[in-house]
C-alpha positions in Angstrom: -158.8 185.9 134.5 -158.0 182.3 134.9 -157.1 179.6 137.9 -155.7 177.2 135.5 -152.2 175.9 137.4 -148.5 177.1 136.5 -147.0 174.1 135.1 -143.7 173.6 136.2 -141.1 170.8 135.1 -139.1 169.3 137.2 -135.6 168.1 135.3 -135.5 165.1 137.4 -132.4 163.4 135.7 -130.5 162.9 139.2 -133.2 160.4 140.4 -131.6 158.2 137.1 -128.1 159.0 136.9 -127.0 159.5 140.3 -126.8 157.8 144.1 -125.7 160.2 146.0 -126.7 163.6 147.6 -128.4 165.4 144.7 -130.4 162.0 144.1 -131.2 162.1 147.5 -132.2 165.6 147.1 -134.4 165.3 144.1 -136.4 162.6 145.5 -137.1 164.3 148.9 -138.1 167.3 146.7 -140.5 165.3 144.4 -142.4 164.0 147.6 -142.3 166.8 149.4 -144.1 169.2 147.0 -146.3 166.0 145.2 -147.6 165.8 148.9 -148.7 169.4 149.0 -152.8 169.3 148.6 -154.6 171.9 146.3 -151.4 173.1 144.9 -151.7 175.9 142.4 -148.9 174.2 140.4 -149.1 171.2 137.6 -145.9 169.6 138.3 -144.1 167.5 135.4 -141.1 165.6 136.0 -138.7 164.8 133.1 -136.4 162.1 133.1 -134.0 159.3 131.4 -136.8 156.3 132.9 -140.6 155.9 133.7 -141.2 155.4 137.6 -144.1 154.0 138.3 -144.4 155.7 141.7 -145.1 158.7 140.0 -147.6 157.6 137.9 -149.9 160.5 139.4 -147.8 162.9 137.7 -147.1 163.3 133.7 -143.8 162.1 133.0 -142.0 163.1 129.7 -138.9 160.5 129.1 -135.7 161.6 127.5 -133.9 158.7 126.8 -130.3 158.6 127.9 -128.3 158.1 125.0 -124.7 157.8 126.4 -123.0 156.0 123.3 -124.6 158.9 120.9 -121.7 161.5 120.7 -123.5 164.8 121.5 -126.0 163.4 122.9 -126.0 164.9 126.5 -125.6 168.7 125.3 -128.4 168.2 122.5 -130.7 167.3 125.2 -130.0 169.9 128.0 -129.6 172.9 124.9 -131.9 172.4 122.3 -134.4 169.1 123.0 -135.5 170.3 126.2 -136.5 174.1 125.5 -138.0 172.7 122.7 -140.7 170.0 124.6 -140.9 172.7 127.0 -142.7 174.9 124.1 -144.7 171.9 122.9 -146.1 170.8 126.5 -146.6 174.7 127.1 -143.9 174.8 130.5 -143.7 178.1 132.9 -141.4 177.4 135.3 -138.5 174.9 134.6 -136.6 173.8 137.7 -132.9 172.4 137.6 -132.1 170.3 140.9 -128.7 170.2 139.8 -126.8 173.1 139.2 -126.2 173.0 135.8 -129.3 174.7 133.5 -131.7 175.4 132.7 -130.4 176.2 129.0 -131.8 178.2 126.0 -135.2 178.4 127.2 -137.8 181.0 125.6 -138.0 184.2 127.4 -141.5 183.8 128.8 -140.3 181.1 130.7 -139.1 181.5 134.4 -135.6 179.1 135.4 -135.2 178.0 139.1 -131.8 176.5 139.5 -130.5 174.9 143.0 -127.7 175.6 144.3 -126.2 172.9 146.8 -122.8 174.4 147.0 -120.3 176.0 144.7 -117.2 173.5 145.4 -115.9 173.5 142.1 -116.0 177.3 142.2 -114.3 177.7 145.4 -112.2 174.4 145.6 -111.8 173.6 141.9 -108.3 170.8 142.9 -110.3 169.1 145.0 -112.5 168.3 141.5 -111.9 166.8 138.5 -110.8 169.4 135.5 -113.5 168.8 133.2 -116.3 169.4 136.2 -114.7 172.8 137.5 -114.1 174.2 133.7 -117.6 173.3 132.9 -119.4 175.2 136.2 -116.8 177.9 135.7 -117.7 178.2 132.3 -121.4 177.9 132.2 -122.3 178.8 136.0 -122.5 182.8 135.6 -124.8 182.7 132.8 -127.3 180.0 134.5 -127.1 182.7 137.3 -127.6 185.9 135.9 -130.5 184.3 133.4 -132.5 182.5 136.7 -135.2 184.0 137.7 -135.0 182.2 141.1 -132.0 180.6 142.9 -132.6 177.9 145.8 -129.7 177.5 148.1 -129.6 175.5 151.0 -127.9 177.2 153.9 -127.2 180.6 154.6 -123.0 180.0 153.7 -124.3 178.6 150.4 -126.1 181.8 150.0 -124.0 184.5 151.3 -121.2 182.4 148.8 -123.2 182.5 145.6 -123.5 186.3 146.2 -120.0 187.1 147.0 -119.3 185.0 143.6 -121.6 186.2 141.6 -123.4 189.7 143.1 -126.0 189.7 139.6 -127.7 187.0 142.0 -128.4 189.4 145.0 -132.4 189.7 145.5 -132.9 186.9 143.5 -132.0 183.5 146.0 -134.3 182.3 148.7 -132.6 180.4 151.3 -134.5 176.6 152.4 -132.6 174.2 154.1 -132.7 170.7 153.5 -134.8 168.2 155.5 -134.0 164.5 157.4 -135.7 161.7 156.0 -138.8 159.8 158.4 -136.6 157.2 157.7 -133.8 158.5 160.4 -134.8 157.0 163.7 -132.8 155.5 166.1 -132.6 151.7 164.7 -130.5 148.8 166.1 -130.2 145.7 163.6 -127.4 143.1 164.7 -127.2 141.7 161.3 -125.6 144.7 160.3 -122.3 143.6 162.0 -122.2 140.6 159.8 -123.2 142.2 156.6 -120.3 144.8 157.0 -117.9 143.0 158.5 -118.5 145.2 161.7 -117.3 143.9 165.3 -117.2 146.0 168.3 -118.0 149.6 168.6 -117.3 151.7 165.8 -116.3 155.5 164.8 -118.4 156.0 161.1 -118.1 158.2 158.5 -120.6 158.3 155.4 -120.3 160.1 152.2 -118.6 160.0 149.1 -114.9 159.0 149.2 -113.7 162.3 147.2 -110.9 164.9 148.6 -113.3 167.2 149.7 -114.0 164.7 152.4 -110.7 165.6 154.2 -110.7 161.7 155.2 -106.9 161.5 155.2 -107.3 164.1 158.3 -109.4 161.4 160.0 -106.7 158.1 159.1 -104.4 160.2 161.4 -106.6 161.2 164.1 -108.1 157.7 164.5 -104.0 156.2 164.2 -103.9 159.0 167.6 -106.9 157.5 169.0 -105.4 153.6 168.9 -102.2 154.0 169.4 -102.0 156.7 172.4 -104.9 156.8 173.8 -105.9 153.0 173.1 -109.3 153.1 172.4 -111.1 149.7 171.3 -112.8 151.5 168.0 -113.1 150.4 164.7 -113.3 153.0 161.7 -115.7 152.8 159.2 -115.5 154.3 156.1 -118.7 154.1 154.5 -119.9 155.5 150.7 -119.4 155.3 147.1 -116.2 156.0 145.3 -116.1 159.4 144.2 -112.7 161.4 142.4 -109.2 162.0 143.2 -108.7 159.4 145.7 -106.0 157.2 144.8 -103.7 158.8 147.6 -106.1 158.2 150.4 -106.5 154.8 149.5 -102.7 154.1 149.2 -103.3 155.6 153.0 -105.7 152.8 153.7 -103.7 150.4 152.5 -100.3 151.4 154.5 -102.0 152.5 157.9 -100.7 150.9 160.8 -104.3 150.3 161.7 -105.4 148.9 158.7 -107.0 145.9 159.8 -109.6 148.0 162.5 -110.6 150.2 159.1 -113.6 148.8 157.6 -114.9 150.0 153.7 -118.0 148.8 153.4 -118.9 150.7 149.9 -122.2 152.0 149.1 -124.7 151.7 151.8 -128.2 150.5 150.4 -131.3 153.0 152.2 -133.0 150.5 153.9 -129.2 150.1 156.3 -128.5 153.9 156.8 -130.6 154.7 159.9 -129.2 151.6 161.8 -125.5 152.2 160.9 -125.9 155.6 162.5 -127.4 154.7 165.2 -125.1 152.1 166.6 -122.1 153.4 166.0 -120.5 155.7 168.9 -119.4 158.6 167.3 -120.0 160.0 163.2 -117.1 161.6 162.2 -117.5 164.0 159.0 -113.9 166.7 158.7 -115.4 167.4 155.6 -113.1 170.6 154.2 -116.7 172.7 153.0 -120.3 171.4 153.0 -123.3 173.2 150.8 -125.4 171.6 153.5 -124.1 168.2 155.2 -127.0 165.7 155.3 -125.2 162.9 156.8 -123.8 164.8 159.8 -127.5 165.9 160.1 -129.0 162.6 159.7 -126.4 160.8 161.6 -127.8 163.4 164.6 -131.5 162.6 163.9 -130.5 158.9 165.1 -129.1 159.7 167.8 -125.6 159.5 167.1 -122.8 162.0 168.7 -121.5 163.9 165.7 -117.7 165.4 165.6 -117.7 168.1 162.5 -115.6 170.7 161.6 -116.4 175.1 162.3 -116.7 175.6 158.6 -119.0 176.4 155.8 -122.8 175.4 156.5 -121.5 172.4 158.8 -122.0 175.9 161.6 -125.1 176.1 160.7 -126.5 172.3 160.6 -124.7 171.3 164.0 -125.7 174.4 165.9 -126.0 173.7 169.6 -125.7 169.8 169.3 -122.2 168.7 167.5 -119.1 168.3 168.6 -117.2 170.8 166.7 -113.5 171.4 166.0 -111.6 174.3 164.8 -108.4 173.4 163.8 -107.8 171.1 160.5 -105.0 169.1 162.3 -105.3 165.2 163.6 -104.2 165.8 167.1 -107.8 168.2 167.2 -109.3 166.3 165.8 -108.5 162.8 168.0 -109.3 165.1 170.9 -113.0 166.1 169.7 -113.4 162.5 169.1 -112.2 161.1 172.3 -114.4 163.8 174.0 -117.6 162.5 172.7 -116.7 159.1 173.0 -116.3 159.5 176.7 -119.6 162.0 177.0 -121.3 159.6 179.1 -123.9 163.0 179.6 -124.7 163.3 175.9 -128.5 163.1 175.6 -129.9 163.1 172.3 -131.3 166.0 170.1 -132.8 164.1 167.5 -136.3 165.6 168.0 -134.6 169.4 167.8 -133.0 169.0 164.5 -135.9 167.0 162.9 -137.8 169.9 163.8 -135.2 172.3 162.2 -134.7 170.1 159.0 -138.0 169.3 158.0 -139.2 168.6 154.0 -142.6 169.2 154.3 -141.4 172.4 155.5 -139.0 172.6 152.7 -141.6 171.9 150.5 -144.0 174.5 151.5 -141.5 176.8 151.3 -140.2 175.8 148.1 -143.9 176.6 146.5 -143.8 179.8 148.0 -140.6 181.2 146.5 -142.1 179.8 143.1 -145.0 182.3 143.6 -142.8 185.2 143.7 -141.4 184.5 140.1 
């Protein structure tokens, strides 16, 4: 009999490669569990770079050799099952849907799934991104010995898509960041090109987004009901979005619609919490962190009654059932002139929590 720890690496690639939601994700995951004292697992976190704030935890780096043809697939098929024989790996955790690969039998695969968009939407991807989920995804599946999803539409979708999974997913939803309090920094206004109050959305520009649904609802809003908004569409560009932004370009509002880009962490809180309404008509969410975050500042948040959105704005969004811009400009204009709204920021930090998550996230480890 022996108490020496499970070791369990953590593919933490997205923290490299990625800005977005999944790199957001796989940092809140590394804190969460590296915070948890007298774990009874020896985490180790395998990546393209060395970070030095990890430098309690062993770190194996995989180069990222982009310009070596090959490369990519000879790394996730045969380099990493390989180090995970030499540095003697039980558990090997992929926080980004696609792996673990090839490993030995003896050890156990945990593979997150944050939503299955290119399963269930595969247009509103690119063609090389839906072939390779559809091709790969039901193998990962049926070979995991643990899937992580992070709502209960995330969950009851992977089994409706894939029934070998029934038994086998545990169900944690995601957390806010400490960092989502309500903030008010004026120099924001200047550093965005911001002037007056302001309806926001934040995500990646992508058609999944559904933004060309909110150009015609905030066109409504202006031009017949004349409110004194701008728009703000904030985020990284994403796929597919050519047409929206020939939109942008030939909207009669144009000049009220603000694209700020990529919005650096230390600015995200503040932007939420100043403007007047967050706006996210987002066609399917796995989760929706930004509508949650943007409700954790403060902020009145119009989403739409699908997917996992039900879920994460229970009892405090403004929701909207139908996907047309005339409902849409009437949710909108209802919150905007909600002069009872109090906030709930306290309720959903409490109901999005990651040291919850990462509690929990130890625990379904145990049962594999």
């Amino acid at each position: 009999m022996t108490n020496k720890k499970k070791r369990v690496f953590i593919l933490a690639f997205p923290i490299d490669n990625q800005s977005a939601g999944i790199h957001t994700y796989t940092k809140e995951l590394l804190s969460s569990i590296l915070s948890i004292e007298n774990s009874i697992f020896e985490y180790v976190l395998v990546k393209h770079q060395y970070m030095p704030e990890y430098k309690q935890q062993k770190q194996i780096i995989i180069p990222r050799l982009k310009w070596l043809p090959g490369w990519s697939s000879f790394m996730l098929f045969v380099l990493i099952p390989i180090l995970s024989l030499i540095h003697k790996a039980n558990i090997i955790v992929e926080p980004a849907h696609f792996g673990p690969f090839n490993l030995p039998r003896h050890i156990k695969r945990v593979t997150v799934i944050h939503d299955l968009t290119p399963i269930i939407f595969p247009a509103l991807h690119t063609f090389n991104g839906s072939f390779l989920q559809k091709l790969f995804l039901p193998s990962i599946l049926k070979n995991a010995s643990l899937v992580i999803s992070n709502s209960l539409n995330t969950k009851s979708d992977i089994e409706n898509h894939y029934p070998v999974t029934k038994g086998k997913i545990e169900n944690i939803y995601l957390g806010i960041s400490d960092l989502m309090i309500n903030t008010q920094d004026p120099n924001l206004e200047v550093k965005y090109k911001i002037s007056g109050p302001y309806i926001l959305f934040i995500g990646t520009i992508e058609p999944r987004k559904n933004l060309g649904l909110l150009l015609g609802a905030f066109q409504i809003l202006s031009e017949n009901h004349q409110i004194n908004h701008q728009l703000v569409i904030a985020g990284g560009k994403g796929w597919k979005n050519e047409t929206l932004f020939n939109k942008i370009n030939n909207h009669p509002q144009k000049t009220k619609i603000k694209l700020p880009g990529f919005i650096d962490n230390s600015d995200l809180a503040a932007l939420y919490s100043m403007a007047d309404v967050f706006v996210y008509p987002s066609l399917y969410e796995g989760f929706g962190l930004p509508p949650a975050e943007a409700m954790a500042c403060g902020t009145k948040c119009v989403i739409p009654y699908n997917s996992s959105l039900k879920e994460v704005g229970d009892g405090i969004a403004y929701f909207y059932s139908e996907d047309k811009a005339e409902v849409l400009a009437g949710t909108i204009l209802d919150a905007i002139e909600d002069t009872k709204y109090k906030s709930k920021s306290s309720e959903i930090k409490s109901r999005f929590n990651w040291n919850n998550y990462g509690a929990q996230f130890e625990k379904a480890l145990q049962t594999i």
